[in-house]
C-alpha positions as CSV (number, residue, x, y, z in Angstrom):
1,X,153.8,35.9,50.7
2,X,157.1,37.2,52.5
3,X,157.3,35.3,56.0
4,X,155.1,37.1,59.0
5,X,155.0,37.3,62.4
6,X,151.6,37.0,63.1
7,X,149.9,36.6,66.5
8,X,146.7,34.1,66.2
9,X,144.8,34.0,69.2
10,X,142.6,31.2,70.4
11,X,145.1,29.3,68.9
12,X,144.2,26.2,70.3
13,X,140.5,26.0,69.4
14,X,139.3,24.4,66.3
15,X,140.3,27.1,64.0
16,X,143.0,28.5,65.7
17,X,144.5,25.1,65.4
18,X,144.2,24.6,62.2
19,X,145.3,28.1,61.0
20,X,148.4,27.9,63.3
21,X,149.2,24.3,61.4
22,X,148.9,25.5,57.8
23,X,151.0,29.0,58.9
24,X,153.6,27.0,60.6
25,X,154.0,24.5,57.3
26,X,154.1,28.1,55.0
27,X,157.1,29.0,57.3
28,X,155.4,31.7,59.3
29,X,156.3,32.5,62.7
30,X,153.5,32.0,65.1
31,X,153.1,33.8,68.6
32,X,149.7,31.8,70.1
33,X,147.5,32.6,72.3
34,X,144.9,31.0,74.4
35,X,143.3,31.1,78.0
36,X,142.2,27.3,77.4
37,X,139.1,27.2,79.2
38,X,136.6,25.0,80.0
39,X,133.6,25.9,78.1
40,X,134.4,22.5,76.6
41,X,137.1,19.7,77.5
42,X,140.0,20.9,77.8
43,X,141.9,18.0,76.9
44,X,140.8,18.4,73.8
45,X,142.7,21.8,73.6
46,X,145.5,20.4,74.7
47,X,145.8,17.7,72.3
48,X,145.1,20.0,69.3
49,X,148.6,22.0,70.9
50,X,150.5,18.9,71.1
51,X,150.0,18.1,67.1
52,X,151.8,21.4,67.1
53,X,154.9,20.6,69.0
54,X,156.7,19.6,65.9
55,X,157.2,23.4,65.1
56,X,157.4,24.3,68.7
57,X,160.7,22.6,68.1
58,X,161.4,24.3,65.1
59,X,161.2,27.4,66.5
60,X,158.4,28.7,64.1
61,X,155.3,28.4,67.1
62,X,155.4,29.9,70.6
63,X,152.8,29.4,73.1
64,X,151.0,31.4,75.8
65,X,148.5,30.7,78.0
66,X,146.4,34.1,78.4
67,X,143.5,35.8,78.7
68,X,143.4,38.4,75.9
69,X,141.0,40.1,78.4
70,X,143.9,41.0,80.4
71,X,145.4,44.0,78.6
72,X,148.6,44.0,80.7
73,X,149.7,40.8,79.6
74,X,148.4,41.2,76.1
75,X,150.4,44.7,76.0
76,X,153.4,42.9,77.1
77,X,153.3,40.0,74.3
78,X,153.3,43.2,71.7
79,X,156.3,44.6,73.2
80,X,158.0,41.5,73.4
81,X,157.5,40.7,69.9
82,X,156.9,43.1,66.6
83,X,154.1,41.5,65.3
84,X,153.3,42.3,61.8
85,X,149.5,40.3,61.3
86,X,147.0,39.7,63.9
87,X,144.3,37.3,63.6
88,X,141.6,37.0,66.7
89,X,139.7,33.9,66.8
90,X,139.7,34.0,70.6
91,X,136.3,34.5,71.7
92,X,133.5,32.8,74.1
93,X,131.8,30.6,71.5
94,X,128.1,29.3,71.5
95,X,124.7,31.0,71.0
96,X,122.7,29.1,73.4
97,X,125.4,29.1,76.1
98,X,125.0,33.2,75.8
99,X,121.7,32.7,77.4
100,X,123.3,31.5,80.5
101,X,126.3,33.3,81.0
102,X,125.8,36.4,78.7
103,X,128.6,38.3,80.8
104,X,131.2,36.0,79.4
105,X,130.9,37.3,75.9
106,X,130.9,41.0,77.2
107,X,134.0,40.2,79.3
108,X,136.0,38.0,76.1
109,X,134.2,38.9,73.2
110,X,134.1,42.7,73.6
111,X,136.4,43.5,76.2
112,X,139.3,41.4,74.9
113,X,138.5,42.5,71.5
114,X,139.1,46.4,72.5
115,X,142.3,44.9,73.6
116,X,143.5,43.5,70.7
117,X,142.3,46.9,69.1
118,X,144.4,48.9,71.5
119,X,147.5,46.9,70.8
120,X,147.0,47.1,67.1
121,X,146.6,50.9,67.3
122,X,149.8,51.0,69.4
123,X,152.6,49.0,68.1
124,X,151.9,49.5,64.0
125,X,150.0,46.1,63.5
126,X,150.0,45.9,59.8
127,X,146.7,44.3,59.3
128,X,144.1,42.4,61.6
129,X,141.8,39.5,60.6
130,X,139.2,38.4,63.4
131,X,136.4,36.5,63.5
132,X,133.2,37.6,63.6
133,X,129.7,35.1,62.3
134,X,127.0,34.3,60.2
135,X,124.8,34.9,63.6
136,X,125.4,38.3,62.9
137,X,122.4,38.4,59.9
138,X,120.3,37.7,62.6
139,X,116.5,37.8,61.8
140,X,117.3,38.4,58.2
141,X,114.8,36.6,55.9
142,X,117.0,37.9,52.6
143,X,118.5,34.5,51.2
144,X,121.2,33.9,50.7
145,X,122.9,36.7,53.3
146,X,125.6,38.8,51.8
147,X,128.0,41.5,53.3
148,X,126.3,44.0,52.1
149,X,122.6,42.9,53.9
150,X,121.8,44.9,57.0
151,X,122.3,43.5,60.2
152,X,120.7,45.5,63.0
153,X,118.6,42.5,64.7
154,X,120.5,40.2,66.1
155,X,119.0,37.4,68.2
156,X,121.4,36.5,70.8
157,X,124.3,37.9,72.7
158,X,126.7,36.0,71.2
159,X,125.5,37.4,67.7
160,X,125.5,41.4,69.3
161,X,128.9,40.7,70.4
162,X,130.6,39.7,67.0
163,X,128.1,42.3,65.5
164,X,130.0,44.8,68.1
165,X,133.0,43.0,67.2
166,X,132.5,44.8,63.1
167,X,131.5,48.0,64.5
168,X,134.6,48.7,66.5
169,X,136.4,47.7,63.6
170,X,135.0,49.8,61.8
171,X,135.4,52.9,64.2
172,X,139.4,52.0,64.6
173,X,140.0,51.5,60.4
174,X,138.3,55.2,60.7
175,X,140.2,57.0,63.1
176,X,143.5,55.7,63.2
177,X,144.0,53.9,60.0
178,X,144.0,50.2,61.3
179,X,143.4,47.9,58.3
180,X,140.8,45.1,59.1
181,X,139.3,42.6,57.9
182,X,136.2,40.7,59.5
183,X,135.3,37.1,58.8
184,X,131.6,36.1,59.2
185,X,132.1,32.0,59.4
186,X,129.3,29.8,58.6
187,X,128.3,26.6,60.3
188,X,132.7,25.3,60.3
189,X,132.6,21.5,61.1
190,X,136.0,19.0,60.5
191,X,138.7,17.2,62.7
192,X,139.4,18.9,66.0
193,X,136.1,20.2,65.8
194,X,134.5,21.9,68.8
195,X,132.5,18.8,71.0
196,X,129.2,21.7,71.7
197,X,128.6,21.0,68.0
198,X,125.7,19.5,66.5
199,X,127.7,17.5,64.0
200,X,130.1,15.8,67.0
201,X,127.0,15.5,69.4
202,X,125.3,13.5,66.9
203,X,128.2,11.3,65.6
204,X,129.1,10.7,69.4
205,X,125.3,9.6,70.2
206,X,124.7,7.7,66.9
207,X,127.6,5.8,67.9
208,X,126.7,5.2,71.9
209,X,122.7,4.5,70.6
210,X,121.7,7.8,72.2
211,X,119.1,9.8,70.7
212,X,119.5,12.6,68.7
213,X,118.0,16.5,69.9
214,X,117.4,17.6,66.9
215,X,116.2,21.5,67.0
216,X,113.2,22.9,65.0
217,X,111.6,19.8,64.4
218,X,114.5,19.5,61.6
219,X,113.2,21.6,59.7
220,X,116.5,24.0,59.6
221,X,118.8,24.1,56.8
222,X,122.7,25.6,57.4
223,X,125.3,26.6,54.7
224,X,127.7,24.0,56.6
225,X,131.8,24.8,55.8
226,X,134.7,22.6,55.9
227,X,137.8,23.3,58.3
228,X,140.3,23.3,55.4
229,X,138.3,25.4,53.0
230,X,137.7,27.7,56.0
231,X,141.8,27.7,56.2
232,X,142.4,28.4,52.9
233,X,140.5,31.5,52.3
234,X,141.9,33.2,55.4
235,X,145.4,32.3,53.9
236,X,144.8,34.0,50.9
237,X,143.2,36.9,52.4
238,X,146.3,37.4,54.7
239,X,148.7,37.5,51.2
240,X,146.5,40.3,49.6
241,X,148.6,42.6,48.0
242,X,148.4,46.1,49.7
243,X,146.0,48.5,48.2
244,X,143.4,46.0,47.0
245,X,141.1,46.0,50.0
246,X,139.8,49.2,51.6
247,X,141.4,49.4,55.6
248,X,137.5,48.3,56.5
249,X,136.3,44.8,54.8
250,X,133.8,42.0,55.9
251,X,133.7,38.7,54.0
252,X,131.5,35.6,54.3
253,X,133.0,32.2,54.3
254,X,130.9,30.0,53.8
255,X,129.3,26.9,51.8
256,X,127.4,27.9,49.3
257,X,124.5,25.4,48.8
258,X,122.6,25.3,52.1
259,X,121.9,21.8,53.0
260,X,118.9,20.4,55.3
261,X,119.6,19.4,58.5
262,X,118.1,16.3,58.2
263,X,120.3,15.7,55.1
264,X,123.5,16.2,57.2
265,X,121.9,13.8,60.1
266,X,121.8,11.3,56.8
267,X,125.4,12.0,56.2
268,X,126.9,11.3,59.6
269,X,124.7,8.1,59.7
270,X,125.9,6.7,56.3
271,X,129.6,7.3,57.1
272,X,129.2,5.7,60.4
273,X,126.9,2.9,58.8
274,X,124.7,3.5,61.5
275,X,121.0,4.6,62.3
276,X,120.0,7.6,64.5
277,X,117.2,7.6,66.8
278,X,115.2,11.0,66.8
279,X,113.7,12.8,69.7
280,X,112.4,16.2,67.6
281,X,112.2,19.8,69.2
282,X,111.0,22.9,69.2
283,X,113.0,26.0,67.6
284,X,115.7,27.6,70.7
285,X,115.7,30.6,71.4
286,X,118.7,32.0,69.8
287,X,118.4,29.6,67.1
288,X,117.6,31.1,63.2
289,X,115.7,28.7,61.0
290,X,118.2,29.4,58.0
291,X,121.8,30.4,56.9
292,X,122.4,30.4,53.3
293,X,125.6,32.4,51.9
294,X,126.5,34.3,49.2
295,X,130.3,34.1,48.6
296,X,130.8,36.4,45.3
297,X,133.0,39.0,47.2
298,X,135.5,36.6,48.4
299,X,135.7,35.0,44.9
300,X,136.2,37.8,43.4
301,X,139.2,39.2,46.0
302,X,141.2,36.0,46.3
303,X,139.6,33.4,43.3
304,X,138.4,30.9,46.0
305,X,135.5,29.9,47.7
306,X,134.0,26.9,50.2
307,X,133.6,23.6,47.6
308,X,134.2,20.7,49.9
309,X,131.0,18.2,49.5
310,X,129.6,17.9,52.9
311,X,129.5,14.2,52.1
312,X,133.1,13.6,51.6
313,X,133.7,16.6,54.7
314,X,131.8,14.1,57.0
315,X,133.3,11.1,56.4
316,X,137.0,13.1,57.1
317,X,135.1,14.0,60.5
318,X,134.2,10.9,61.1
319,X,137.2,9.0,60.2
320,X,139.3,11.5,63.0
321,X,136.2,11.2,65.4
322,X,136.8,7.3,65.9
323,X,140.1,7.6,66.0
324,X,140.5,9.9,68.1
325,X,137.9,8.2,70.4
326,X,139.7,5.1,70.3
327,X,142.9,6.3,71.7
């Protein structure tokens, strides 16, 4: 692939982070964004940007704090720089958390994505990759979920907003040509993962002899997917050749044998070489019982899909988890 400019917003989140890393070492140029706020510790943001100082240095990533719900700025970044790839990860994360502050994921999810839209349309954006979820299938009960499934109930606002997120997509690939391509991510865990998640709650409390919440009385199962296979597949669907993918696409990324959530307690606990203690719940509101993928469309488009065991994925968690603690 010919070296890009490509703008990655929410650059220092877990994906961001790690997207930014992998184009940096390619020899892309990276413009990043990121409001770095504190839905969760920011510090933690703030480290992830310091691991990318390196090609700060070199020149090859640029950083700027920002809201990409604040068009003026984000209008300005476009005219500063020809950007020829945009890739939105920047979004209000969480289902549960959209029961509290729903407005949030209007404002950043919606708002800021009709941004990014606008300044697409406006300054000949090639091509835009964002992120949309597996939250999206909703109350589907059709195992395992593929792109072409209907998705008209989702269960929280975090879910309508991504669903949204496809529809206007959809409507700009339409009428002006925009070429798009939406990601629905399942379950992503790794290093530099996101501290709201189930799989760094329950390391952090297996480790401090806190109980573990665990949701649905266990009974829910999750097609869980490692940070670098996550990485990898976006890679390859940025170098797709021109002409192979209509200008409106949606792919799944995900693992593709759905593992019990009591299995991936069992994981965490055998990496750690420690016992949980279990304080079972009720299903959340929000919450679906089951996400099971089906990844044959990626395959097919760029020959890869999710294969990292979630055994040996853990134990790289884990290992970063402690020391990253310890410092």
């Amino acid at each position: 692939m010919n070296k890009k400019t490509i703008l990655v917003t929410g650059a220092a989140g877990f994906i961001g982070f790690h997207l930014t890393k992998r184009l940096c070492e390619e020899g892309h140029h990276v413009v990043g964004l990121d409001n770095l706020n504190d839905y969760y510790d920011v510090q933690l943001k703030r480290d992830r940007l310091t691991q990318l100082d390196p090609y700060n240095k070199s020149s090859l990533f640029e950083f700027h704090k920002m809201d990409i719900a604040n068009l003026s700025d984000l209008e300005k970044i476009f005219k500063e720089t020809k950007i020829d790839i945009v890739i939105n990860l920047a979004a209000q994360a969480g289902v549960r958390y959209s029961l509290e502050n729903p407005h949030e994921y209007i404002r950043s999810n919606i708002q800021g994505f009709m941004n990014i839209l606008e300044c697409c349309r406006y300054n000949n954006v090639s091509n835009l990759i964002y992120a949309s979820s597996s939250s999206v299938y909703g109350g589907n009960t059709k195992l395992p979920f593929a792109e072409e499934d209907r998705v008209d109930h989702p269960i929280s606002i975090y879910a309508a907003s991504k669903k949204s997120n496809e529809l206007m997509a959809h409507t700009y690939s339409h009428l002006f040509g925009l070429k798009t391509i939406g990601i629905r991510f399942f379950t992503v865990y790794g290093p530099w993962g996101r501290p709201d998640m189930a799989y760094y709650i329950f390391t952090k409390n297996i480790i401090e002899n806190k109980p573990l919440q665990i949701f649905n009385k266990g009974k829910h199962s999750r097609s869980f997917t490692y940070i670098d296979d996550i990485i990898e597949s976006i890679y390859r669907l940025i170098g797709i050749p021109e002409g192979v993918l209509k200008p409106y696409s949606i792919f799944n990324i995900g693992g593709e044998n759905a593992v019990k959530l009591m299995d991936y307690v069992s994981a965490i606990e055998d990496s750690l070489s420690l016992k949980g203690r279990y304080e079972f719940s009720p299903i959340q509101p929000g919450d679906v019982e089951k996400t099971e993928t089906d990844s044959n469309k990626l395959r097919e488009i760029i020959k890869f899909s999710p294969k990292t065991d979630i055994k040996i994925g853990i134990n790289k968690f884990v290992d970063w988890y402690i020391e990253y603690s310890n410092k």
